[in-house]
N, CA, C and O atoms as a GROMACS GRO file, in nm:
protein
  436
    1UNK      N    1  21.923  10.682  18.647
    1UNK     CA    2  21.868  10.760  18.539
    1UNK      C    3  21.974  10.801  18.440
    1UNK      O    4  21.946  10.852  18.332
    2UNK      N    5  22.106  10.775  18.482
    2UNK     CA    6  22.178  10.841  18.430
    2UNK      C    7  22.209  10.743  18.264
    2UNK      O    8  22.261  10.800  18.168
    3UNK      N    9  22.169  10.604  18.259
    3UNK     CA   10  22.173  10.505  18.158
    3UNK      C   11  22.077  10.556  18.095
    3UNK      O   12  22.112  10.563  17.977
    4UNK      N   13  21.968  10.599  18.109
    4UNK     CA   14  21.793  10.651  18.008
    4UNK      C   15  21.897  10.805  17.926
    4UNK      O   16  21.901  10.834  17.807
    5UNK      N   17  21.949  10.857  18.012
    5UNK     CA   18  21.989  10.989  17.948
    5UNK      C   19  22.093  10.962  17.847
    5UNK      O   20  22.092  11.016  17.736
    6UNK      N   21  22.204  10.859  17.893
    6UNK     CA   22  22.284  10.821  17.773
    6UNK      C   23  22.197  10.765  17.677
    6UNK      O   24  22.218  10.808  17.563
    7UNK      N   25  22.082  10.661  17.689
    7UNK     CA   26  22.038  10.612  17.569
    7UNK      C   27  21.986  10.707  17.478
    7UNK      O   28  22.003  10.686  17.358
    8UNK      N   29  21.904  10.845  17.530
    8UNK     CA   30  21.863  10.914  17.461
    8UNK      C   31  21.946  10.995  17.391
    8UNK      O   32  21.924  11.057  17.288
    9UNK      N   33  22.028  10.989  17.448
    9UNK     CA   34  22.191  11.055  17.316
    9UNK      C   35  22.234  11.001  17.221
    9UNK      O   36  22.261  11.058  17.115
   10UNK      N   37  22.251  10.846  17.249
   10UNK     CA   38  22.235  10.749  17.142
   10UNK      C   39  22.154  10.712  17.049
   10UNK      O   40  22.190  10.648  16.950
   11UNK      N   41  22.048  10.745  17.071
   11UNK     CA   42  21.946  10.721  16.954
   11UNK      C   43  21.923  10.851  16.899
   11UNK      O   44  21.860  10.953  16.929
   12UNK      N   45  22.023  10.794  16.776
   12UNK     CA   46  22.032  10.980  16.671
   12UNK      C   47  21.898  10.908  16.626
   12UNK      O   48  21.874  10.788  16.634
   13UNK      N   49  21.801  11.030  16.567
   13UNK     CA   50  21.679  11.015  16.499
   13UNK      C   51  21.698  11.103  16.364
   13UNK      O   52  21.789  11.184  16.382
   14UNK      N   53  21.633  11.112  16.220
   14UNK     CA   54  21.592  11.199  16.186
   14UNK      C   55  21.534  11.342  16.220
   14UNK      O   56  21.411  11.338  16.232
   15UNK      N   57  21.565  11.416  16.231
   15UNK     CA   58  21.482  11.563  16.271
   15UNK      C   59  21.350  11.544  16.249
   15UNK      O   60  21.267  11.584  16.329
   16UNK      N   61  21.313  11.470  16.119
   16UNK     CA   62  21.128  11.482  16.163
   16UNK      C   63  21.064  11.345  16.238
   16UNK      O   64  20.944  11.319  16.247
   17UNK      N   65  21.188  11.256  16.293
   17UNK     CA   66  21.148  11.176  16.407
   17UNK      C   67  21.151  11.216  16.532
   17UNK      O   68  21.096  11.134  16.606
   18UNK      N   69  21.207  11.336  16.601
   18UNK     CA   70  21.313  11.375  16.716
   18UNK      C   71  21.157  11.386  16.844
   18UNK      O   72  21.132  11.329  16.950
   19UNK      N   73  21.082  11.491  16.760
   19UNK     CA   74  20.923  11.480  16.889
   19UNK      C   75  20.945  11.346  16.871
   19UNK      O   76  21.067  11.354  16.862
   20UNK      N   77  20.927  11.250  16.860
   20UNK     CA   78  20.866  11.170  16.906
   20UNK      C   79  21.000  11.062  16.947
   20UNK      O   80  21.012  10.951  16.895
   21UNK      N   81  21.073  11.105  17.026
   21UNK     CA   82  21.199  11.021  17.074
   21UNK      C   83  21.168  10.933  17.151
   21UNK      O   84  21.198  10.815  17.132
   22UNK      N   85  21.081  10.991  17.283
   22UNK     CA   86  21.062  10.910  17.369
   22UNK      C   87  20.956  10.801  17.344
   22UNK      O   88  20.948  10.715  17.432
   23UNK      N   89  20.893  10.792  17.263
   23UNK     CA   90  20.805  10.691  17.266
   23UNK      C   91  20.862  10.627  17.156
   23UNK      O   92  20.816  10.514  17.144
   24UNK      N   93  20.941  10.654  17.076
   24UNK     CA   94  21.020  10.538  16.997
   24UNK      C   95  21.103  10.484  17.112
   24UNK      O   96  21.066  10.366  17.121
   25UNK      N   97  21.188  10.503  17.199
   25UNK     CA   98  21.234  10.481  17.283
   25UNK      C   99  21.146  10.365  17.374
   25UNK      O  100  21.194  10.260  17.417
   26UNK      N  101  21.031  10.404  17.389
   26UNK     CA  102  20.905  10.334  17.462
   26UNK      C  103  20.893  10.178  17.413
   26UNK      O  104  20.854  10.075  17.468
   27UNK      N  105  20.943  10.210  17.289
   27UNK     CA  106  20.869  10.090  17.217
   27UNK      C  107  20.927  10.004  17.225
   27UNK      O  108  20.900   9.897  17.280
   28UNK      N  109  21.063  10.051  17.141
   28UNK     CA  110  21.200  10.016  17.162
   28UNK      C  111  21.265   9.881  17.276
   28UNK      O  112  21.327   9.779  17.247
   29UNK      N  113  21.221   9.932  17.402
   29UNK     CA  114  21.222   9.895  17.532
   29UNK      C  115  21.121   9.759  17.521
   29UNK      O  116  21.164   9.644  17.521
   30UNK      N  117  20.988   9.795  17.511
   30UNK     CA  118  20.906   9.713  17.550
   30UNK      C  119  20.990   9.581  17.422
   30UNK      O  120  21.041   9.484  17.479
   31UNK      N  121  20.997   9.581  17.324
   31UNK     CA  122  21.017   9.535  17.208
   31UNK      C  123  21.153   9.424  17.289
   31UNK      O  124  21.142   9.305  17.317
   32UNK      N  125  21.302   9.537  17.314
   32UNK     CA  126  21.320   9.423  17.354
   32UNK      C  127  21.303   9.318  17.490
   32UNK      O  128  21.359   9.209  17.499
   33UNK      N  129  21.218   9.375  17.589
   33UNK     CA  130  21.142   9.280  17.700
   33UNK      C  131  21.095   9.163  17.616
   33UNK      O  132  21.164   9.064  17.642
   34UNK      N  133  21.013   9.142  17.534
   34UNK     CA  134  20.881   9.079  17.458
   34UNK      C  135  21.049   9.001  17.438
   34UNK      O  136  21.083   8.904  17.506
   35UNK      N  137  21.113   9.047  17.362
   35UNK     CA  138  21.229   8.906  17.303
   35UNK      C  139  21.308   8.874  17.376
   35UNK      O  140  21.364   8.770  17.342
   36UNK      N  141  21.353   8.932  17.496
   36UNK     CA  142  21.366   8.825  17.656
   36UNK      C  143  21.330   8.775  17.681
   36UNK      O  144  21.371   8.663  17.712
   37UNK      N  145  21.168   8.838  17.693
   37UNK     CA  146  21.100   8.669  17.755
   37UNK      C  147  21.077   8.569  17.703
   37UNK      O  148  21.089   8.462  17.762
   38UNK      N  149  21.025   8.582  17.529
   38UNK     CA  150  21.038   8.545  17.510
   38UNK      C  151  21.153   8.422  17.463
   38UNK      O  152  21.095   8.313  17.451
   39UNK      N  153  21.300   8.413  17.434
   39UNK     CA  154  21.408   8.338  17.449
   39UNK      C  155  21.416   8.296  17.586
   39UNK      O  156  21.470   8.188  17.609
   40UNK      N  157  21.364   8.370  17.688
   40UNK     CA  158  21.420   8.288  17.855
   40UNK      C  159  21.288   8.130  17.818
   40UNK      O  160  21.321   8.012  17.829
   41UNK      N  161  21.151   8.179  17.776
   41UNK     CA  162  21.035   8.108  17.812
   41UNK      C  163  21.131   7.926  17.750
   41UNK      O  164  21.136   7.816  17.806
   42UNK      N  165  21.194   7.979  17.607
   42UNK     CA  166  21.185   7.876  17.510
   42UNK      C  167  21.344   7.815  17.594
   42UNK      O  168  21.367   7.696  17.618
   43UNK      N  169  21.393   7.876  17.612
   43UNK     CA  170  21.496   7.820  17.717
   43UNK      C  171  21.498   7.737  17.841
   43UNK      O  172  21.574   7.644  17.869
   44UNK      N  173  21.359   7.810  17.938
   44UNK     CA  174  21.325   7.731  18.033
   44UNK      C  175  21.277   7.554  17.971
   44UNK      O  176  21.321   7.456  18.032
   45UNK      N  177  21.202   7.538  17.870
   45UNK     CA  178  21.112   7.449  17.823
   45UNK      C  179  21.193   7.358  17.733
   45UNK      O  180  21.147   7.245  17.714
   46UNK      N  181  21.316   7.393  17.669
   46UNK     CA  182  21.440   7.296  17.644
   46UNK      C  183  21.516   7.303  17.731
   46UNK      O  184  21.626   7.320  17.679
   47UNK      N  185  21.526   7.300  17.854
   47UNK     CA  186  21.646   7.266  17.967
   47UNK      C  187  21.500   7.188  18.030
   47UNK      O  188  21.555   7.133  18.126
   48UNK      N  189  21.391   7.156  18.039
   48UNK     CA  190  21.318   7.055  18.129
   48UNK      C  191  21.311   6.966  18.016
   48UNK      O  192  21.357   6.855  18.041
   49UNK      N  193  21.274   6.980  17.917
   49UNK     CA  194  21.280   6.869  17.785
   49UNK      C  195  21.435   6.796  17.805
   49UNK      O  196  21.428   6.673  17.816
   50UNK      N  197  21.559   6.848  17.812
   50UNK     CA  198  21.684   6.819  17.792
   50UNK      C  199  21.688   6.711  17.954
   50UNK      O  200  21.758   6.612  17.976
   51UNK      N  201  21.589   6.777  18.042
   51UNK     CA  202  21.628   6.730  18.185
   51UNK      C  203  21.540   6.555  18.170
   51UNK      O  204  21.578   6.441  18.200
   52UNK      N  205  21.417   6.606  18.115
   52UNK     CA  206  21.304   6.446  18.079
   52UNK      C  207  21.397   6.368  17.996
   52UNK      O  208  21.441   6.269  18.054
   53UNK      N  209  21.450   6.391  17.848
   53UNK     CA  210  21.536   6.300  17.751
   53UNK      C  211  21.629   6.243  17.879
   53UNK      O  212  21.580   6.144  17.932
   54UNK      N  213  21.769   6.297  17.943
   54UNK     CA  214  21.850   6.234  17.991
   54UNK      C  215  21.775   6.132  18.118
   54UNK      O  216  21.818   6.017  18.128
   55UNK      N  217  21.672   6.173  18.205
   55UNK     CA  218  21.599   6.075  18.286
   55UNK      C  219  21.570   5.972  18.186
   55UNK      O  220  21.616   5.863  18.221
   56UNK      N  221  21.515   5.970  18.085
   56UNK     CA  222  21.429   5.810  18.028
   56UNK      C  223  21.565   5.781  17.968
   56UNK      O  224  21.583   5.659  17.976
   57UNK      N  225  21.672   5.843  17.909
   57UNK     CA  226  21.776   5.731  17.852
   57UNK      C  227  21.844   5.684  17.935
   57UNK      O  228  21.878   5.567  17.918
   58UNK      N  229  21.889   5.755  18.054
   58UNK     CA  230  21.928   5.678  18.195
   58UNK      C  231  21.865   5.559  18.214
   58UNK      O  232  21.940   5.462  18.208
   59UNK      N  233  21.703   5.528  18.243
   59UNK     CA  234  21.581   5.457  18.219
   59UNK      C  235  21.612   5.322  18.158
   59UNK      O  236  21.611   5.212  18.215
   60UNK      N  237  21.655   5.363  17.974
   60UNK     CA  238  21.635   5.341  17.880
   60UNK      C  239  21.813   5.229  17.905
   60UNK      O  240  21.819   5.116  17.857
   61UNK      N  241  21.897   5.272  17.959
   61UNK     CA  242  22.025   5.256  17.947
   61UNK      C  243  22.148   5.320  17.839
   61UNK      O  244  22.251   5.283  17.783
   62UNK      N  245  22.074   5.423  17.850
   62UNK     CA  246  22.177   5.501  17.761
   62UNK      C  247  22.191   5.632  17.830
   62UNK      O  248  22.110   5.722  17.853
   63UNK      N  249  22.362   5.609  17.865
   63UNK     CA  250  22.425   5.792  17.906
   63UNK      C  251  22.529   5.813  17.857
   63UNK      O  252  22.598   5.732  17.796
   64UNK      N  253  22.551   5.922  17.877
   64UNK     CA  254  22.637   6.002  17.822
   64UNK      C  255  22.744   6.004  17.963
   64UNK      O  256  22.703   6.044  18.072
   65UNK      N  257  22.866   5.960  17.944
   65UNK     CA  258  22.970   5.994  18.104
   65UNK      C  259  23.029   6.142  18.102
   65UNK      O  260  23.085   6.212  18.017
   66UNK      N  261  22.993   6.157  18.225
   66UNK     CA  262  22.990   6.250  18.276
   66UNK      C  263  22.905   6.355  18.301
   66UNK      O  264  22.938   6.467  18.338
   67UNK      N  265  22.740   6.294  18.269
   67UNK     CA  266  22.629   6.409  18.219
   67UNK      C  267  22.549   6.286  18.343
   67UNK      O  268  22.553   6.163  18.345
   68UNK      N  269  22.484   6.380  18.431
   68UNK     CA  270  22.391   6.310  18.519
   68UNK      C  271  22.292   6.417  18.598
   68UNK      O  272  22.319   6.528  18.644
   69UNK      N  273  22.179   6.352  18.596
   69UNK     CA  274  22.023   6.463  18.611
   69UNK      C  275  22.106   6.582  18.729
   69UNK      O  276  22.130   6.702  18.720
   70UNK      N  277  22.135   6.463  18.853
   70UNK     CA  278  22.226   6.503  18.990
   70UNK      C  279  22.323   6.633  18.980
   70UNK      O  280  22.333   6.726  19.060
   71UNK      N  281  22.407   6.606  18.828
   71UNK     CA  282  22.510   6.720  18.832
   71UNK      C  283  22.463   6.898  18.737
   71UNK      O  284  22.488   7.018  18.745
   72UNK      N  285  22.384   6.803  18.658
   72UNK     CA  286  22.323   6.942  18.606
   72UNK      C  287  22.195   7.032  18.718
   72UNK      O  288  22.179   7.154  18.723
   73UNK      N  289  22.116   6.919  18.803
   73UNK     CA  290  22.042   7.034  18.837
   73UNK      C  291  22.130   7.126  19.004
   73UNK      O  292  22.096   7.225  19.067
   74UNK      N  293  22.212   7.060  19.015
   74UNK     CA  294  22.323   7.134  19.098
   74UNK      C  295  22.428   7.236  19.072
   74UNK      O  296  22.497   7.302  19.149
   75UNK      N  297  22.423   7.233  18.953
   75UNK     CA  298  22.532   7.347  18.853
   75UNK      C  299  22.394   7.453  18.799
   75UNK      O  300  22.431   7.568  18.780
   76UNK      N  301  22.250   7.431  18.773
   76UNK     CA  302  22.156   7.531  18.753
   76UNK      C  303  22.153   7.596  18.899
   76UNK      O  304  22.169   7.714  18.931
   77UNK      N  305  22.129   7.486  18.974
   77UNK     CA  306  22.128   7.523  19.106
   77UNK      C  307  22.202   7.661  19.200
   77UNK      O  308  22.168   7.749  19.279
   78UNK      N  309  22.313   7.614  19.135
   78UNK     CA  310  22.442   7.722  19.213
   78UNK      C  311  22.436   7.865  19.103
   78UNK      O  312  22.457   7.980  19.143
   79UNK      N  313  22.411   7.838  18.996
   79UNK     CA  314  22.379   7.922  18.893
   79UNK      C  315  22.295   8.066  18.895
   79UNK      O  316  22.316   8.184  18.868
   80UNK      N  317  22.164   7.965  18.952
   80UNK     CA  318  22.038   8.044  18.997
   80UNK      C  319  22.048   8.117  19.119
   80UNK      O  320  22.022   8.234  19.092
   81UNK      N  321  22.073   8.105  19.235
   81UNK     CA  322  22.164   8.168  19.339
   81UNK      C  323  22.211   8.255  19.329
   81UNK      O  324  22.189   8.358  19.394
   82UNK      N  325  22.330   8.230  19.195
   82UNK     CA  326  22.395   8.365  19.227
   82UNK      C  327  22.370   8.481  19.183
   82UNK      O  328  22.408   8.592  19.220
   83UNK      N  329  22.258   8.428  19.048
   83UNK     CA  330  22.182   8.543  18.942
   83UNK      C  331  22.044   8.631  19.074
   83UNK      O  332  21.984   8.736  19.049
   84UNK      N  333  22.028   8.552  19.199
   84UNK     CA  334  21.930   8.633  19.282
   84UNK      C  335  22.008   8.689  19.354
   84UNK      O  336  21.960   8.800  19.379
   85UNK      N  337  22.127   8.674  19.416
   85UNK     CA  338  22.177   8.761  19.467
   85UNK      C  339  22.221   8.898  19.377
   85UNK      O  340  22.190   9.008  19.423
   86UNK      N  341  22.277   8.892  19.278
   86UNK     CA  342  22.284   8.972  19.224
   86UNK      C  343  22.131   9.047  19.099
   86UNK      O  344  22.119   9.107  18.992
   87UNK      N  345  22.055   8.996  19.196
   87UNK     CA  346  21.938   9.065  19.101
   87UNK      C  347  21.882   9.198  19.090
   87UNK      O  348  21.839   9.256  18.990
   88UNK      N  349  21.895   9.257  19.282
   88UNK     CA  350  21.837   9.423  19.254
   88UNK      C  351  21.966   9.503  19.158
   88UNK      O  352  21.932   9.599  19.089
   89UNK      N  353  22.094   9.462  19.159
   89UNK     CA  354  22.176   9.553  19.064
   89UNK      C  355  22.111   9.525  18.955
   89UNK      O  356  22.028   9.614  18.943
   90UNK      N  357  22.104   9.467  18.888
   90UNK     CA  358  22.087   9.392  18.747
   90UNK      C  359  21.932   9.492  18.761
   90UNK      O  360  21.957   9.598  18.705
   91UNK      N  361  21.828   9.492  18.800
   91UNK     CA  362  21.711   9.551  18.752
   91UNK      C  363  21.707   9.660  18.830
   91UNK      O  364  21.594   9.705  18.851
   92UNK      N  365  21.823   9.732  18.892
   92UNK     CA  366  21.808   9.877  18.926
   92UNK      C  367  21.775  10.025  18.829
   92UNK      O  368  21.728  10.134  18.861
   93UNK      N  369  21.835   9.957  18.671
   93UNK     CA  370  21.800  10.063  18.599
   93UNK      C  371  21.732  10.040  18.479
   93UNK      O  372  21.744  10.108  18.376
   94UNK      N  373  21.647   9.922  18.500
   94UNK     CA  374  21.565   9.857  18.370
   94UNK      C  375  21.401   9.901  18.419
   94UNK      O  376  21.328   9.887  18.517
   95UNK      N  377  21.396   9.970  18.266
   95UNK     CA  378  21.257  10.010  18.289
   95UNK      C  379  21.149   9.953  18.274
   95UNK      O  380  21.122   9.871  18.186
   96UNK      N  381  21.079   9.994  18.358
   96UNK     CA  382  20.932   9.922  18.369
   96UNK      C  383  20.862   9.891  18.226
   96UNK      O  384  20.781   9.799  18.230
   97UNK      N  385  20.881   9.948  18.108
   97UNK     CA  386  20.849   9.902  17.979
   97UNK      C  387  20.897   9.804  17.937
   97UNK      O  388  20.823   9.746  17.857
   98UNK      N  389  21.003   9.750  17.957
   98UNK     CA  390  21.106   9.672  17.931
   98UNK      C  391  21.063   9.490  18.023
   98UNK      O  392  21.054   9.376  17.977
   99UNK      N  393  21.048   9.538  18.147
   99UNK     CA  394  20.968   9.464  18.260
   99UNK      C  395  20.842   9.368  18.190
   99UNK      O  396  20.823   9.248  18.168
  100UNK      N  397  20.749   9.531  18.162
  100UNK     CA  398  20.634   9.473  18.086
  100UNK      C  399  20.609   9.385  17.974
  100UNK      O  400  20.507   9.321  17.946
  101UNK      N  401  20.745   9.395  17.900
  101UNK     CA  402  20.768   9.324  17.785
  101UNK      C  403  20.853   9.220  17.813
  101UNK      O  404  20.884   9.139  17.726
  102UNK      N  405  20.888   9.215  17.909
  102UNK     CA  406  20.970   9.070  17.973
  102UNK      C  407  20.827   8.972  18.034
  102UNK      O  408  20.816   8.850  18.019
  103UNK      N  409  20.756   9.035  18.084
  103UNK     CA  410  20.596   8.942  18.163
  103UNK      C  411  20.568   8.909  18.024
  103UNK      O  412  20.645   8.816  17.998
  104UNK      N  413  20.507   8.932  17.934
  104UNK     CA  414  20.429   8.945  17.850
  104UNK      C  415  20.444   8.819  17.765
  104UNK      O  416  20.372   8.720  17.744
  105UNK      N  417  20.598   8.872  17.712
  105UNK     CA  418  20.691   8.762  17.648
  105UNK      C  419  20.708   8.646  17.731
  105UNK      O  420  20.692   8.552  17.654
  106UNK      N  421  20.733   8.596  17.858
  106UNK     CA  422  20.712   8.491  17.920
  106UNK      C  423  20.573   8.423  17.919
  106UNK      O  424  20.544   8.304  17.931
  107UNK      N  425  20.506   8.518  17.905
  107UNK     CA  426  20.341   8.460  17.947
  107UNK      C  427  20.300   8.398  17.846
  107UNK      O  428  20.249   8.286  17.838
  108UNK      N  429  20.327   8.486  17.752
  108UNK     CA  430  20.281   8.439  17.602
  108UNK      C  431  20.366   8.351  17.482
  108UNK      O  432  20.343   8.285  17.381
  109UNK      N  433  20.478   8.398  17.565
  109UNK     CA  434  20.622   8.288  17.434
  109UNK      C  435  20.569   8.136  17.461
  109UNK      O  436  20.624   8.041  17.406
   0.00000   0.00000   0.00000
């Protein structure tokens, strides 16, 4: 909690914005979830596009040395791993608005 209390120190407002801190704050949050997920969604969907192109030019007879389906999905591989182990730190102090706007933005990006 102690990150929510610094943010709310940080966000100087106008005096006739200040009631309403926390739900600018609210929004704030959700706002940037929605543009996480959204950038992860469009990220996931050019790294499987990037993964289909290098399969058919392999196919096709055209590579690139040193770029092979084998080595990239083993370097996402080891990647992804280590981002779950380290995942309850990482979302120990991210709020559930933020969450909501991370689903949302995935679902819908």
């Amino acid at each position: 909690m102690l990150g929510i209390n610094m943010l709310f120190a940080a966000l100087s407002l106008p005096p006739s914005l200040q009631p309403y801190q926390p739900f600018i704050l609210m929004a704030l949050t959700f706002v940037d979830g929605l543009l996480f997920g959204l950038s992860i969604k469009k990220g996931v969907v050019s790294f499987v596009l990037l993964i289909i192109a290098i399969f058919i030019g392999t196919y096709v007879g055209i590579s690139l040395p040193g770029l092979s389906i084998s080595g990239i999905i083993s370097a996402v591989s080891s990647q992804i791993s280590t981002f779950i182990s380290q995942a309850p730190q990482t979302f120990a102090g991210v709020s559930i608005f933020f969450l909501i706007g991370l689903a949302i933005g995935i679902w819908k990006g």
